[in-house]
C-alpha positions in Angstrom: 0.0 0.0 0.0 1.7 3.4 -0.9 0.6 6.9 0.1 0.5 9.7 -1.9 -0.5 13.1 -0.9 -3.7 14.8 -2.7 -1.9 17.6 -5.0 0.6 14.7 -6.4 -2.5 12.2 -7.2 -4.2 15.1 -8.9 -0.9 15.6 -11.2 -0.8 11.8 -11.2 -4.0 10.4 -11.5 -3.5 8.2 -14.7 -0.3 6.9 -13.1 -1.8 5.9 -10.6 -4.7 4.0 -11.8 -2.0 2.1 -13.6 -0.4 0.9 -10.7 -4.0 0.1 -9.1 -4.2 -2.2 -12.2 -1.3 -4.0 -11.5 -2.7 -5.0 -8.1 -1.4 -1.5 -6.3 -3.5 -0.2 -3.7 -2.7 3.8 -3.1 -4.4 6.0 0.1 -4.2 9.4 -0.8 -3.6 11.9 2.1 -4.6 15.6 3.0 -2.7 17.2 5.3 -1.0 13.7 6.6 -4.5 12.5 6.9 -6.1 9.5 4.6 -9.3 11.0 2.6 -9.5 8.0 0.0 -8.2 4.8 -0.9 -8.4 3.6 -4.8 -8.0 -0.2 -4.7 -8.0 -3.1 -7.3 -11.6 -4.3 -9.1 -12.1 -7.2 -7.5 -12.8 -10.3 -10.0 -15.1 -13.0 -9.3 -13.0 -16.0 -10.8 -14.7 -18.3 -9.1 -17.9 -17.3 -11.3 -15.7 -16.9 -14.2 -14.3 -20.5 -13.9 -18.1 -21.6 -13.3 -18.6 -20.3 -16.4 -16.1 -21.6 -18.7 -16.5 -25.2 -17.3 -20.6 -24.4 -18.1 -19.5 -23.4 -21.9 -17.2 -26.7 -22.1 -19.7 -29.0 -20.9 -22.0 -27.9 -23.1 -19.7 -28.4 -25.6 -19.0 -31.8 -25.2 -22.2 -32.9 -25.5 -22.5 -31.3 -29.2 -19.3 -33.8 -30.1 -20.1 -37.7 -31.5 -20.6 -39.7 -28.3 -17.9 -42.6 -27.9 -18.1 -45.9 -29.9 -19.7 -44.3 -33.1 -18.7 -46.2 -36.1 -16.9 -44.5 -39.3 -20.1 -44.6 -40.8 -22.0 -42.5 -38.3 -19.1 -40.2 -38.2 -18.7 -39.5 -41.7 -22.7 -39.4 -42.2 -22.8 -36.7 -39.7 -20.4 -34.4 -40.9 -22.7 -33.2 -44.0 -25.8 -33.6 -41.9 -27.7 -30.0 -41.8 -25.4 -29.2 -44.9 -27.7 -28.2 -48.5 -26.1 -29.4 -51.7 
């Protein structure tokens, strides 16, 4: 956590909400005393795991299921198609 005092986050301010991207957390001061705090975003990865593992399941069960002969397989790759 850094510090910086009011007037030099004013001058600084995109600078700054660099280093908050990078995981930085500033408290900017008036007068020696804290008035604010700009902290990360926090990101729900959990819900942004969930997600991805939803999408890949769903996937999966658009794929040919497991002991499908080469028939079935090459049958089904022009099926939908209009010649």
């Amino acid at each position: 956590m850094r510090t910086v005092q009011s007037a030099e986050a004013k001058a600084r301010f995109s600078s700054l909400l660099d280093d908050v991207e990078r995981g930085e957390t500033i408290v900017i001061t008036r007068h020696g005393k804290p008035i604010a705090r700009i902290v990360p975003e926090v990101v729900d990865e959990r819900a942004r795991r969930r997600e991805a593992i939803e999408a890949i399941r769903a996937f999966r069960e658009t794929l040919p299921k497991p002991g499908m002969t080469i028939e079935e397989i090459l049958s089904a790759r022009h099926e939908g198609h209009k010649y």
